[in-house]
TIKEDREN-246598 format. One record per residue (C-alpha): residue in three letters; residue number from 1; x, y, z. Coordinates in nm, 4 decimals. Last residue first. Example, Ala and Ser with C-alpha at 12.3 -4.5 7.8 and 13.67 -1.06 7.14 Angstrom:
BEGIN
+------+-----+----------+----------+----------+
: rest :  nr :        X :        Y :        Z :
+------+-----+----------+----------+----------+
:  SER :   2 :   1.3670 :  -0.1060 :   0.7140 :
:  ALA :   1 :   1.2300 :  -0.4500 :   0.7800 :
+------+-----+----------+----------+----------+
***
This chain:
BEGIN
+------+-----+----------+----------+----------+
: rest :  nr :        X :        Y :        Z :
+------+-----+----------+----------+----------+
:  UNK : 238 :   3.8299 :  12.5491 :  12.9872 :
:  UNK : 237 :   3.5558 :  12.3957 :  13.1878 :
:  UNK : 236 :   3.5434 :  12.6128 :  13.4344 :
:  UNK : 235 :   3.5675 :  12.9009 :  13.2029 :
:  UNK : 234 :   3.1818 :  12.8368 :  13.1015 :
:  UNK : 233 :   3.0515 :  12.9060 :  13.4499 :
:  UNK : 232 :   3.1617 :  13.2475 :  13.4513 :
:  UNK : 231 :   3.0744 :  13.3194 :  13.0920 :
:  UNK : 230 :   2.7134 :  13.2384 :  13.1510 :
:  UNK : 229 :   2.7083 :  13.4021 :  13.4815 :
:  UNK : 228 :   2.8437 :  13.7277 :  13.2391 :
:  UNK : 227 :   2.5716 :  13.7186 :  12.9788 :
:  UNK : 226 :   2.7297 :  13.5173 :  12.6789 :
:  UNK : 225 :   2.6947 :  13.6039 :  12.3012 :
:  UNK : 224 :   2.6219 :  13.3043 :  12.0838 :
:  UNK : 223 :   2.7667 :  12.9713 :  12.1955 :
:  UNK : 222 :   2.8062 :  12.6723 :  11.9308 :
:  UNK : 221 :   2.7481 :  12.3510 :  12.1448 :
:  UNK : 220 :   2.8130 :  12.0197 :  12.0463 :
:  UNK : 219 :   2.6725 :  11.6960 :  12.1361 :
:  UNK : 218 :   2.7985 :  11.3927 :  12.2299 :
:  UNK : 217 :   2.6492 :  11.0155 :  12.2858 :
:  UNK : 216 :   2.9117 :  10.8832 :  12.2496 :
:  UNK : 215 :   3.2281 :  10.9009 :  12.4655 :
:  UNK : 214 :   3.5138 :  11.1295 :  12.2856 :
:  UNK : 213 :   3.8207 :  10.8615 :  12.2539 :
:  UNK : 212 :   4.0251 :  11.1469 :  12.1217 :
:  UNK : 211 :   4.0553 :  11.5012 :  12.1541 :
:  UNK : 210 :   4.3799 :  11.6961 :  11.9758 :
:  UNK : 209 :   4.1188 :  11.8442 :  11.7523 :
:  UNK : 208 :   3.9217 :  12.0057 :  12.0244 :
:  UNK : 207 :   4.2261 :  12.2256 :  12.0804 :
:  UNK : 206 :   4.2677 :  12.4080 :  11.7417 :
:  UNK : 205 :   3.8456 :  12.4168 :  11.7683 :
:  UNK : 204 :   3.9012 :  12.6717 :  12.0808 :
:  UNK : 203 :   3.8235 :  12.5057 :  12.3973 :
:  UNK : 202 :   3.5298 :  12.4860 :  12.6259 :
:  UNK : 201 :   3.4539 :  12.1458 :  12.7527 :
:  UNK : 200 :   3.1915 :  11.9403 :  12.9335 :
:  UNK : 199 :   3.2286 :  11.5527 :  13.0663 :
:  UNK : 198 :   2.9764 :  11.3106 :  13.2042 :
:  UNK : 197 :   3.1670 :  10.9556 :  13.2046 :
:  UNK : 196 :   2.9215 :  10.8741 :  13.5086 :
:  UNK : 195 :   2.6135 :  10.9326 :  13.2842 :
:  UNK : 194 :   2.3593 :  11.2523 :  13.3052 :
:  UNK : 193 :   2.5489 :  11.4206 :  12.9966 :
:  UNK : 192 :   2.7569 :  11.1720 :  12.7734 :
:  UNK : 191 :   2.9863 :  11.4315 :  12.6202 :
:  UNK : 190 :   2.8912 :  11.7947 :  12.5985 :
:  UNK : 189 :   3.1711 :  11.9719 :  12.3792 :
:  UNK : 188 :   3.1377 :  12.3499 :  12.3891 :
:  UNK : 187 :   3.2633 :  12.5197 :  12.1210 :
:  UNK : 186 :   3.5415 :  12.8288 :  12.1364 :
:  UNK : 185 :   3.5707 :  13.0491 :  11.8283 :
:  UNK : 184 :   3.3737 :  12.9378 :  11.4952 :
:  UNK : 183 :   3.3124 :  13.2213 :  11.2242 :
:  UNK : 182 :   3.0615 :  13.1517 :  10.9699 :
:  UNK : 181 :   3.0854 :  13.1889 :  10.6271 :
:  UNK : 180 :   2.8290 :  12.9368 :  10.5075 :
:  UNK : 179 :   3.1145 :  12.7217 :  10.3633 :
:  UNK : 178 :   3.3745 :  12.8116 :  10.5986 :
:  UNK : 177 :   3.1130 :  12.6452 :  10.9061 :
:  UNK : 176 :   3.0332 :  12.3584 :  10.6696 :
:  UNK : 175 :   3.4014 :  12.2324 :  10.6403 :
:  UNK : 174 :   3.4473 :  12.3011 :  11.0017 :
:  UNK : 173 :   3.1320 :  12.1084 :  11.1708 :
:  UNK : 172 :   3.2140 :  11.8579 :  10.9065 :
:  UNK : 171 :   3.5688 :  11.7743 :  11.0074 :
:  UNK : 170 :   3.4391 :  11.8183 :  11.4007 :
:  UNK : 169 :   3.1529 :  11.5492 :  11.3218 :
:  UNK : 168 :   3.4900 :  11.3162 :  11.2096 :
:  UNK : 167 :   3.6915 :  11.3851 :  11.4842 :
:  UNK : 166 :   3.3757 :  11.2970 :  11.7020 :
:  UNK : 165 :   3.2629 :  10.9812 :  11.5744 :
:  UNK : 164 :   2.9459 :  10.9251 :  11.4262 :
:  UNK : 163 :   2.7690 :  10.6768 :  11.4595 :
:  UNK : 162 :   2.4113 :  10.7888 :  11.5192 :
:  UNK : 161 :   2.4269 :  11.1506 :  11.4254 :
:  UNK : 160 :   2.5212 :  11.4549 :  11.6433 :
:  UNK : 159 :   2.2878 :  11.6807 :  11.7899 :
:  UNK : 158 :   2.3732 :  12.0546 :  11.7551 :
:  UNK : 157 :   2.2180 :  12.3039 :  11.9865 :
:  UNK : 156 :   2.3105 :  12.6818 :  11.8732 :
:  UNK : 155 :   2.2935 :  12.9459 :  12.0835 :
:  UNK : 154 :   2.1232 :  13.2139 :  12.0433 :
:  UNK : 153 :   2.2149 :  13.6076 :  11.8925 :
:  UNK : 152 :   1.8808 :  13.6623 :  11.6657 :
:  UNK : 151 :   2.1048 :  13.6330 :  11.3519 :
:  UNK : 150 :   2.3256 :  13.3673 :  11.5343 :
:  UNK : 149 :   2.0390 :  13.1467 :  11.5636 :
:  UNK : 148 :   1.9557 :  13.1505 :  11.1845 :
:  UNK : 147 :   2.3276 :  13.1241 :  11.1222 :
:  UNK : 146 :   2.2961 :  12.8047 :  11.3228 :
:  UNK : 145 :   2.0213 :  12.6944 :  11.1410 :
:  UNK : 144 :   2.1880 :  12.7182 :  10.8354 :
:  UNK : 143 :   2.4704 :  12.4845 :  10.9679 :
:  UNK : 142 :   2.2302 :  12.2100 :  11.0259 :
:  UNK : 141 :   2.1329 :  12.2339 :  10.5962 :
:  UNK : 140 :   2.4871 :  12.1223 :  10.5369 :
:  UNK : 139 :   2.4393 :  11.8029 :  10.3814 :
:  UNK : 138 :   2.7337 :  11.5967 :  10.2416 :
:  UNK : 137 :   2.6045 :  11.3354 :  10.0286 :
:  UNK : 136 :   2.8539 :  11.1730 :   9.7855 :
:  UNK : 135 :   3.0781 :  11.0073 :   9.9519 :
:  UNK : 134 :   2.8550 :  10.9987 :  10.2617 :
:  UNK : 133 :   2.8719 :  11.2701 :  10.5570 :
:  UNK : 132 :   2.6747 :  11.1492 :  10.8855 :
:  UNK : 131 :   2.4213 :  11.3774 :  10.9650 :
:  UNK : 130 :   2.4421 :  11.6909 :  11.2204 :
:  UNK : 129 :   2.0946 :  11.8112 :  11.3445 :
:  UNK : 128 :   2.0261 :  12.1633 :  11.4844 :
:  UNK : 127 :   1.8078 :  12.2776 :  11.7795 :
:  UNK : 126 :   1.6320 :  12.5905 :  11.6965 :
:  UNK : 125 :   1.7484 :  12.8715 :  11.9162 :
:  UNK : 124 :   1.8864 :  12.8430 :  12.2755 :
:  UNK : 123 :   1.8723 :  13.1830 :  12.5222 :
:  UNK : 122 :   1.6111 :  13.0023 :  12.7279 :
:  UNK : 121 :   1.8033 :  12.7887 :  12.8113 :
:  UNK : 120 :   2.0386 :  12.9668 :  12.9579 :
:  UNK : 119 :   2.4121 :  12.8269 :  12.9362 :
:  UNK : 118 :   2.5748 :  12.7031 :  13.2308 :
:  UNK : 117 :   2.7055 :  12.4337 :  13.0902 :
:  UNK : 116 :   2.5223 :  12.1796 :  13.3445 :
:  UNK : 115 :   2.2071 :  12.3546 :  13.1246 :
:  UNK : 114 :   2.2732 :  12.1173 :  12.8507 :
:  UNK : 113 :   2.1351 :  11.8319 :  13.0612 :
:  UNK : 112 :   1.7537 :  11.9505 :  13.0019 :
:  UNK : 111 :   1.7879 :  11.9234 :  12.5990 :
:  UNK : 110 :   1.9732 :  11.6434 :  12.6424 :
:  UNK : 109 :   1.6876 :  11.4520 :  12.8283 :
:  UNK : 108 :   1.5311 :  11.3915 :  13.1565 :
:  UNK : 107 :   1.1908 :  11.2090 :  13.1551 :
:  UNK : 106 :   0.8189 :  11.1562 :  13.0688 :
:  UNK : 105 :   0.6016 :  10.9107 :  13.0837 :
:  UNK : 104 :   0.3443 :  10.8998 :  12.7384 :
:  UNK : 103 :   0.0457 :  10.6742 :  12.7709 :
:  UNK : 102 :  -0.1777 :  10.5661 :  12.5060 :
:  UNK : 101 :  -0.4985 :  10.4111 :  12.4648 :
:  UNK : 100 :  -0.5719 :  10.2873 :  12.1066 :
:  UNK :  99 :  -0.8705 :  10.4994 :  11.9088 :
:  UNK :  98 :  -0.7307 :  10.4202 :  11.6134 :
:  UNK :  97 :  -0.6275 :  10.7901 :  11.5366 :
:  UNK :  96 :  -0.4479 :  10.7785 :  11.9261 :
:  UNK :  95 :  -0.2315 :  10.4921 :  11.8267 :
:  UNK :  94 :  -0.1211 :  10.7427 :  11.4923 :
:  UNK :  93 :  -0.0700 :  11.0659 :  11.6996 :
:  UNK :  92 :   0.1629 :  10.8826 :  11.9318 :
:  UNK :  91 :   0.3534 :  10.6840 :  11.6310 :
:  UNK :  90 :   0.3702 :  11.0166 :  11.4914 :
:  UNK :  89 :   0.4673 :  11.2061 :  11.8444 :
:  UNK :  88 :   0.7260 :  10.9216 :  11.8039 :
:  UNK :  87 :   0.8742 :  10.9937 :  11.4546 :
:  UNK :  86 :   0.9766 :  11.3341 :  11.5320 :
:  UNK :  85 :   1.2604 :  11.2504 :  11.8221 :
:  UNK :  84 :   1.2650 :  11.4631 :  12.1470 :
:  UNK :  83 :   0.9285 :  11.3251 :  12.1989 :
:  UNK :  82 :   0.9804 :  11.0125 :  12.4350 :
:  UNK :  81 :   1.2430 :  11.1937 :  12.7413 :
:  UNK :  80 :   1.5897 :  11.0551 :  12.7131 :
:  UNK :  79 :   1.6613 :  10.7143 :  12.5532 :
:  UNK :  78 :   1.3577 :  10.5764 :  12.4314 :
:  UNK :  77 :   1.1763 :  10.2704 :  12.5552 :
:  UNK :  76 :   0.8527 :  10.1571 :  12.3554 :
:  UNK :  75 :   0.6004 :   9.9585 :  12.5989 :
:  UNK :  74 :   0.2890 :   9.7573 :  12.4800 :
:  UNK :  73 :  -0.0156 :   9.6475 :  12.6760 :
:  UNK :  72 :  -0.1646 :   9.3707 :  12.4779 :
:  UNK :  71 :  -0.4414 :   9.3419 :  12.1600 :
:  UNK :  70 :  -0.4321 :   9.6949 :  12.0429 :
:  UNK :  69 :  -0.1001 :   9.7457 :  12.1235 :
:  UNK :  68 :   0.0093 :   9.4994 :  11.9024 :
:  UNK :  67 :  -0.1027 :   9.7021 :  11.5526 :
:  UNK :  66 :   0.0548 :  10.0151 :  11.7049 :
:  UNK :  65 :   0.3929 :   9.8394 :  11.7383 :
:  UNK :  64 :   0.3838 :   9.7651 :  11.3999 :
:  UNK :  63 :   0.3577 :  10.1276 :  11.2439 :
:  UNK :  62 :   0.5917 :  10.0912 :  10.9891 :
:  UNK :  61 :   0.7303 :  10.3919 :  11.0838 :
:  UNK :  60 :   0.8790 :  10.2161 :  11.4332 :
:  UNK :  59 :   0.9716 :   9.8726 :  11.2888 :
:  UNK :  58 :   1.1143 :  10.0374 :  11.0083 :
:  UNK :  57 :   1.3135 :  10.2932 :  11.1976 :
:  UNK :  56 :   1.4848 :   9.9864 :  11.4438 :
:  UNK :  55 :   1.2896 :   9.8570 :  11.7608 :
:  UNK :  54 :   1.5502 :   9.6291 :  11.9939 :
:  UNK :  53 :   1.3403 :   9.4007 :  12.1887 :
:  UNK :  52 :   1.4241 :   9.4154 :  12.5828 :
:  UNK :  51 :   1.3260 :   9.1135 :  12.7946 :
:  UNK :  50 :   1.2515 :   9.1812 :  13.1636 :
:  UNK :  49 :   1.4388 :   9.2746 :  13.4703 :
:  UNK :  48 :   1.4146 :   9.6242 :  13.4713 :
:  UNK :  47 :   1.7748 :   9.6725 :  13.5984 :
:  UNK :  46 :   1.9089 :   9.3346 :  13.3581 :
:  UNK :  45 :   1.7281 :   9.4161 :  13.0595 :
:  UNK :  44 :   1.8863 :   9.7784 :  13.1145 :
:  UNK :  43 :   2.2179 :   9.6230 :  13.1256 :
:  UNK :  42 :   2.1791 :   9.3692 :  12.8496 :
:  UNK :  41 :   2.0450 :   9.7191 :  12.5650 :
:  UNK :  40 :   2.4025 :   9.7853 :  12.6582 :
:  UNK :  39 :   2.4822 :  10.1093 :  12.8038 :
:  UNK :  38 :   2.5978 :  10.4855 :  12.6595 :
:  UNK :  37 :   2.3152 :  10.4330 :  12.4094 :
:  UNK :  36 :   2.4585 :  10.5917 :  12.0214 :
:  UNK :  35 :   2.1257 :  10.7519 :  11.9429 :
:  UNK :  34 :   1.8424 :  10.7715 :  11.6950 :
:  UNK :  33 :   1.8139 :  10.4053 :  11.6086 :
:  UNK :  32 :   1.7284 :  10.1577 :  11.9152 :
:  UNK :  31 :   1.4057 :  10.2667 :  12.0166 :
:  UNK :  30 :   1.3499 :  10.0193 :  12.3142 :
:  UNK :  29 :   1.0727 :   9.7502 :  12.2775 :
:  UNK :  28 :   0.9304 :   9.5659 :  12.5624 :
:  UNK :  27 :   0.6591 :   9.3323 :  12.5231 :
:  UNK :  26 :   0.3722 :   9.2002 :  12.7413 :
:  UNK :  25 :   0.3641 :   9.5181 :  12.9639 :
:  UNK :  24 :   0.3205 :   9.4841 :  13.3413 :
:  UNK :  23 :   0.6663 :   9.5355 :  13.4452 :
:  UNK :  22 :   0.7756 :   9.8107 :  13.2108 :
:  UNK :  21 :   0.4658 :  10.0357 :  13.3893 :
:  UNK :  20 :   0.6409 :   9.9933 :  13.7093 :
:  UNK :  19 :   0.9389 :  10.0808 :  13.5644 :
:  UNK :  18 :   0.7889 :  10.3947 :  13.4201 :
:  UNK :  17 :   0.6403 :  10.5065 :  13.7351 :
:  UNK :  16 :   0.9684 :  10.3996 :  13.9569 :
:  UNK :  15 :   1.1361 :  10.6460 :  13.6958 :
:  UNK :  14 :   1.3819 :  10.5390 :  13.4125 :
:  UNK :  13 :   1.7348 :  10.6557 :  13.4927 :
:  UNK :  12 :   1.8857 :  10.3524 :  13.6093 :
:  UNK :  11 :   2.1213 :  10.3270 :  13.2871 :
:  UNK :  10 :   2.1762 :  10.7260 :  13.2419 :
:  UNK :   9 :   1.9953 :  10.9504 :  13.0145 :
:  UNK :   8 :   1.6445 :  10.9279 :  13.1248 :
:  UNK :   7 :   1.4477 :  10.7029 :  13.0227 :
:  UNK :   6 :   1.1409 :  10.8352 :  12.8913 :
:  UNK :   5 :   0.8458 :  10.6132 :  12.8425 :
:  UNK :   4 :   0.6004 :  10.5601 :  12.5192 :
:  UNK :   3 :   0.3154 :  10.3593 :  12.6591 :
:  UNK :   2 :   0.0584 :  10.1660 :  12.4103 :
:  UNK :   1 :  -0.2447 :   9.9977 :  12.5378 :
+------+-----+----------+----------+----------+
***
């Protein structure tokens, strides 16, 4: 059987469900390629108190895991809740094809945390993805989304690569922003949400710029227009 469980966003954050679950698999993988982990792959080992094999893209797409789980009970750990990530509803949909039991646990992810800003969620548009600029690849497809967001007046979501560090994803944010002629004010900086180095600001990109030693994971926020509770709980973290 194959189980896809949440952890949560913080080192203990699995559930007693999930855990229990952990303890009665055969192997443990954890999803090791679609975000910067704010603990060592060691200190969850040591809270569910088994051995933790690190799953990269190619052990995940190539479909691998699926080909155990139909001899053992299989677990694949992801950081945050298991479908915020593409590629696992496809490992999901794949199990279920070969008529391999599956199990999904749930659990608390970014997409849940961003409401500490005091931003609606339900005011959010599509969810935007930031890659990591190469010499000669420098993809600005995210930033369409966010005009696409701004059109309708939501705010924009953007997740930030594996890797990438924050002056650098604030370079790119800027660069892309003049090139699709969009206006950035004040951005919200969401670092390490649901983890004891939890941090929010609101500042004007002049400001941001003077950050360093951002704790991964991060995300940024670009805010559309803000109902007054919105704007009230925002200027805390000015």
């Amino acid at each position: 059987m194959l189980y896809i469980i949440g952890l949560g966003l913080n080192v203990d954050g699995i559930s007693k469900y999930g855990l229990d679950i952990v303890k009665r698999c055969k192997r443990v993988y954890i999803e090791n390629y679609t975000v910067d982990f704010p603990y060592s792959i060691g200190e969850l080992g040591g809270i569910i108190g088994k051995k933790i094999m690190p799953a990269d893209r190619e052990k995940v797409e190539g479909l691998s895991i699926v080909d155990e789980a139909k001899k053992m009970d299989v677990a694949l750990l992801v950081y945050g809740s298991p479908l915020t990530a593409t590629t696992h509803i496809t490992l999901f949909q794949e199990a279920k094809r070969l008529g391999i039991k599956t199990k999904m646990i749930y659990n608390a992810s970014i997409l849940d945390a961003v409401a500490e800003t005091g931003l609606q969620l339900y005011k959010f548009g599509k969810i935007a993805s930031m890659p990591a600029w190469k010499d000669n690849f420098a993809p600005e497809s995210f930033m369409e989304i966010v005009n696409e967001n701004q059109k309708i007046n939501a705010h924009s979501l953007i997740l930030i690569d594996i890797g990438l560090d924050f002056p650098d994803a604030l370079i790119q944010l800027e660069k892309s922003a003049k090139n699709n002629n969009i206006k950035l004010n004040k951005l919200i900086l969401c670092q390490s949400l649901g983890t004891k180095h939890s941090k929010i600001f609101y500042k004007k990109v002049k400001d941001l710029k003077e950050f360093t030693g951002v704790r991964k994971p991060y995300c940024i926020i670009i805010p559309s227009k803000l109902h007054f509770i919105e704007k009230e709980v925002l200027e805390r973290f000015e």
